[in-house]
C-alpha positions in Angstrom: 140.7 42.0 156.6 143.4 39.2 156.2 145.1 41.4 159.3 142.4 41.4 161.5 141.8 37.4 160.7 145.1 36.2 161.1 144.8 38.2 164.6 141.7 36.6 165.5 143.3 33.4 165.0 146.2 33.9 166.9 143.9 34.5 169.9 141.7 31.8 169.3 144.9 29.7 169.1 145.9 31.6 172.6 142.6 30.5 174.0 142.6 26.5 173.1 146.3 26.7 174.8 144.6 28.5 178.0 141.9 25.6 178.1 144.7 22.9 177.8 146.6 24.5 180.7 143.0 24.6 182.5 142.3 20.7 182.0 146.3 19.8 183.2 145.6 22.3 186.6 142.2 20.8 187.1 143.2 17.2 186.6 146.8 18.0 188.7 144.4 19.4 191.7 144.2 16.7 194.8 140.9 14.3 194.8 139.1 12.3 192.9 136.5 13.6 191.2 134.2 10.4 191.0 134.7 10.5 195.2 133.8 13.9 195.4 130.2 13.4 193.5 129.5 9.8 195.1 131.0 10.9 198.4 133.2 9.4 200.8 131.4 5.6 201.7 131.3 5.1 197.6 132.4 1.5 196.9 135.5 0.8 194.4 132.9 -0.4 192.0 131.1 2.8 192.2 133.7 5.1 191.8 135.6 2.7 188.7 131.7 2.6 186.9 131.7 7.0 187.5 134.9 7.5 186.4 134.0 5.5 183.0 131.1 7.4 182.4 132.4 11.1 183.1 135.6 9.4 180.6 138.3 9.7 183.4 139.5 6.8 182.3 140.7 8.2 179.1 144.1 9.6 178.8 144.0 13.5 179.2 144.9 14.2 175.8 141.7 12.4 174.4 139.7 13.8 177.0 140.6 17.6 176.1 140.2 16.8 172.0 136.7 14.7 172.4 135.7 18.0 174.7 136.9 20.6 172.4 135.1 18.8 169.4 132.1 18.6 171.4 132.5 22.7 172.2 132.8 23.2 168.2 129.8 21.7 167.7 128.0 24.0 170.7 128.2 21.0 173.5 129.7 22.2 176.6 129.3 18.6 177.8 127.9 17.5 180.9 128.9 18.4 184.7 130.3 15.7 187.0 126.9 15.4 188.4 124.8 14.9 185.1 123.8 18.4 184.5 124.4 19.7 181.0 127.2 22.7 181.3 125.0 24.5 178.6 121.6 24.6 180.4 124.2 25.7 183.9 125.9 28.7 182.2 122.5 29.9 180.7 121.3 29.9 184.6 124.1 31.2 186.1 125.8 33.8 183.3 123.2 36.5 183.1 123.6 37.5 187.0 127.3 37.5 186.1 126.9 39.6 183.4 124.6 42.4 185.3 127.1 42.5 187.8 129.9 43.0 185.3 127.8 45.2 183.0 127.0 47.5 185.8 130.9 47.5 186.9 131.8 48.4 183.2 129.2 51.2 182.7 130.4 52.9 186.1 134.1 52.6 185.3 133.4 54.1 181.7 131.4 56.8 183.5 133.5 57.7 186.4 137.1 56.9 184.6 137.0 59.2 181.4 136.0 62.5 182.8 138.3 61.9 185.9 140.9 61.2 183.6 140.2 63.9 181.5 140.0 66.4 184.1 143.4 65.2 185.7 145.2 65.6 182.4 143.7 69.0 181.7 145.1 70.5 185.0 148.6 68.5 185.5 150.3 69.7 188.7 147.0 71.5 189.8 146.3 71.0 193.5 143.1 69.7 192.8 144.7 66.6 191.3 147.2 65.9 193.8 145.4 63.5 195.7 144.7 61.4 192.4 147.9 59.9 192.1 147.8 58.1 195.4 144.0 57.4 195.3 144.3 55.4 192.0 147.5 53.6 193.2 145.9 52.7 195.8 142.5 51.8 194.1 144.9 49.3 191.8 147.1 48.1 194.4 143.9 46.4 196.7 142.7 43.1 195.8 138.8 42.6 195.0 138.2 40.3 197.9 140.0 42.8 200.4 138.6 45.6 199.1 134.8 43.8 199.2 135.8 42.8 203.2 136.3 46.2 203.6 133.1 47.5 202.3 130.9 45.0 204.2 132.7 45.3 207.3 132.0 49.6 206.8 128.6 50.1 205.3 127.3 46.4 206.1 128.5 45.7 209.4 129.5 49.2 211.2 127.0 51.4 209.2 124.4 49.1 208.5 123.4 51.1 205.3 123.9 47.7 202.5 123.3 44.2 202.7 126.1 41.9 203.4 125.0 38.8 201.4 122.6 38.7 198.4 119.1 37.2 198.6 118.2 35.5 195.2 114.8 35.4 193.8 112.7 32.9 191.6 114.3 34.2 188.6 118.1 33.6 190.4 118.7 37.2 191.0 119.1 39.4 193.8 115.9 40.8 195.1 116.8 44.2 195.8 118.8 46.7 194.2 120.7 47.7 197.0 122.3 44.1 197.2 124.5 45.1 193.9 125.7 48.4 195.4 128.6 46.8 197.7 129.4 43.9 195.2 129.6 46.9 192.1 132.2 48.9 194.1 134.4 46.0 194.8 135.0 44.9 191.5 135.1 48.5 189.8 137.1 50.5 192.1 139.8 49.1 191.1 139.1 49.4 187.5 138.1 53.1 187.9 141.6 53.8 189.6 143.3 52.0 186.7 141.2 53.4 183.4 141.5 57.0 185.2 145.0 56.3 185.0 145.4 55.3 181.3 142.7 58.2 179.9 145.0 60.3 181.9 148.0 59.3 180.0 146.5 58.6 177.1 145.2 62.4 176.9 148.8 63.2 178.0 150.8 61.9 175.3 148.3 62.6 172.1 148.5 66.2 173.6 152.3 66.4 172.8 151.6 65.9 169.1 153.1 68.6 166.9 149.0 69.0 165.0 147.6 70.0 168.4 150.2 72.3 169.3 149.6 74.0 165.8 145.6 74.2 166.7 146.2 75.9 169.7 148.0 78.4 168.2 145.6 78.7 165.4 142.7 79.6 168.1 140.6 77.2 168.5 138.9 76.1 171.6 139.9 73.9 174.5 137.2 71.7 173.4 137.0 71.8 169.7 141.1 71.1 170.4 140.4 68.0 172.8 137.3 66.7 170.5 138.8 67.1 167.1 142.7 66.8 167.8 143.6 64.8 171.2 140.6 62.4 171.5 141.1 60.7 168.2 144.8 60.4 169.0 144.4 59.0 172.3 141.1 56.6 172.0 142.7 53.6 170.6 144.6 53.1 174.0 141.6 54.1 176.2 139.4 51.6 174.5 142.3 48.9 174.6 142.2 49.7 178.3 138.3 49.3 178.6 138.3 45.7 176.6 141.3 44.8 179.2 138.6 46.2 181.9 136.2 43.5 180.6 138.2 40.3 181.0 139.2 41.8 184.5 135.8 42.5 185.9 135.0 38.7 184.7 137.5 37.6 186.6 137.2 39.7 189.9 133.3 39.0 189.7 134.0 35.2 190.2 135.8 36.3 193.8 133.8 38.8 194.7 130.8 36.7 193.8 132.2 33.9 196.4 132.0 37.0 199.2 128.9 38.7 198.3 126.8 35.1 198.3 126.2 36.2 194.8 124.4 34.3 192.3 126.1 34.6 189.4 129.6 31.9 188.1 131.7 32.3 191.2 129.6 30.0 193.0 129.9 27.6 190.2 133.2 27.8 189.5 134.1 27.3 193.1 131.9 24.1 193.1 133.3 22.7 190.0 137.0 22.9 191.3 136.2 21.8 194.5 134.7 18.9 192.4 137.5 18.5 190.0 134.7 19.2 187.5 137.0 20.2 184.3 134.1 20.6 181.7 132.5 23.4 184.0 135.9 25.4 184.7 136.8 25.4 181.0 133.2 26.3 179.8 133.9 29.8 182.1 136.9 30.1 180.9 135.8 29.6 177.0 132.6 32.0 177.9 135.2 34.8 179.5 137.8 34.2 176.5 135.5 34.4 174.2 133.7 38.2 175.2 136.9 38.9 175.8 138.2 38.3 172.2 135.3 40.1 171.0 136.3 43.4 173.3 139.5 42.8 171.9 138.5 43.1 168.6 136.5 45.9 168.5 139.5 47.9 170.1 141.5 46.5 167.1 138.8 47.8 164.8 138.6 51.2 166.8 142.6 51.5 166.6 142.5 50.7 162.8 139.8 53.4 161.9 142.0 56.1 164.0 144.9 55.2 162.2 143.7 55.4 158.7 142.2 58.9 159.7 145.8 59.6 160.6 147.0 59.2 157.3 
């Protein structure tokens, strides 16, 4: 227990160090924030009177402590345009998360037995074309790889929508307007997790204990289930809570291409406004589920290795 809490510390420590590094990008970004909420005819007057009441008048350290005291206490503060940055992420996260939910499901789903199956017949022909296929599925960024997809089944085939329509409840209408967005963001993942289970697989295969249960007769499964899995499934999940933080991330992109109504339309907003309260609330929501993936792998990897022993 003292393990695991001095670990969660040193990420919460890691994660108030991210936030500080957020609020010196967003205040080193060109504008004015006050100007880019009163617009451009604003009077001197105006803009001083703004930038007193959003605090930019403060020095930055003061601004990042009365904002982290404020975020202890569950106040995420207000946006540059008098909205509170609570009542925006509980608008705004859920689409996120359906997106990124449905991203993670498919990656777990398509990943592990792909992986599985590619470690199981190394140097098969069947699993030739792997290797270049998940390279390549790694090596393409979300927002190409989501241009890609419109301009195929959107624009040439005319199978998917290109943009999302959002209903009265702020989420997309149809079904078929998460297909495209879904790929884009888990492609990527799926040729990287298919990867890792691979090599995960791999390596825990090469232990001495499995080598002995083959001998002894036991099945392929009962060998895999009972004497490979447990080996490798620390690393696999490890990969999966990594899979989380990235399929935040990508969403906020391919959110921007899709029209999607989730946080990458707010967190394109807010740094076009300067707006540091609503980048570091996404940034403090993402950190946090993150830490929380994070530790569960830790608690996954500490169970395996006390069956170890």
């Amino acid at each position: 227990m003292i393990f695991f809490a001095r670990l969660l510390l040193r990420r919460a420590a890691l994660l108030i160090m991210l936030l500080a590094a957020v609020f010196v990008a967003v205040d080193l970004l060109p504008g004015d924030t006050a100007r880019a909420v009163l617009g451009r005819e604003a009077a001197p007057e105006q803009i001083a009177a703004k930038e007193h009441e959003l605090g930019l008048d403060r020095a930055l350290p003061m601004r990042f402590w009365r904002w982290i005291a404020g975020v202890a206490t569950g106040d995420f503060g207000r946006t540059a345009r008098g909205r509170p940055v609570d009542e925006l992420l509980v608008d705004k996260f859920p689409p996120t998360l359906l997106l990124g939910g449905i991203a993670l499901v498919l990656t777990v789903i398509v990943s592990v037995p792909l992986g599985t199956w590619w470690a199981a017949r190394q140097g098969a022909a069947s699993t030739r074309l792997l290797q270049p296929a998940t390279t390549m599925a790694v090596a393409i960024p979300e927002f190409v790889l989501a241009t890609v997809l419109i301009l195929v089944f959107a624009l040439g085939l005319g199978w998917l929508p290109a943009v999302t329509i959002t209903g009265r409840a702020g989420f997309p209408t149809g079904p078929d307007m998460l297909v495209l967005p879904v790929l884009a963001l888990a492609m990527p993942q799926i040729g990287w997790n298919t990867r890792v289970v691979r090599a995960a697989l791999a390596d825990a295969a090469q232990a001495p204990h499995v080598e002995t249960a083959v001998l002894d007769g036991l099945s392929a499964r009962v060998v895999l289930a009972r004497h490979v899995l447990p080996f490798a499934l620390p690393t696999i999940v490890t990969s999966f809570a990594t899979t989380v933080g990235m399929l935040l991330g990508g969403s906020l992109v391919v959110e921007t291409v899709f029209n999607y109504p989730g946080l990458g339309a707010v967190l394109a907003g807010s740094v076009a406004d300067r707006d540091t309260s609503v980048v570091a609330a996404v940034v403090t929501l993402s950190g946090v589920i993150i830490l929380g993936m994070l530790a569960v792998a830790d608690g996954i990897r500490a169970w395996s290795l006390r069956g170890r022993r």
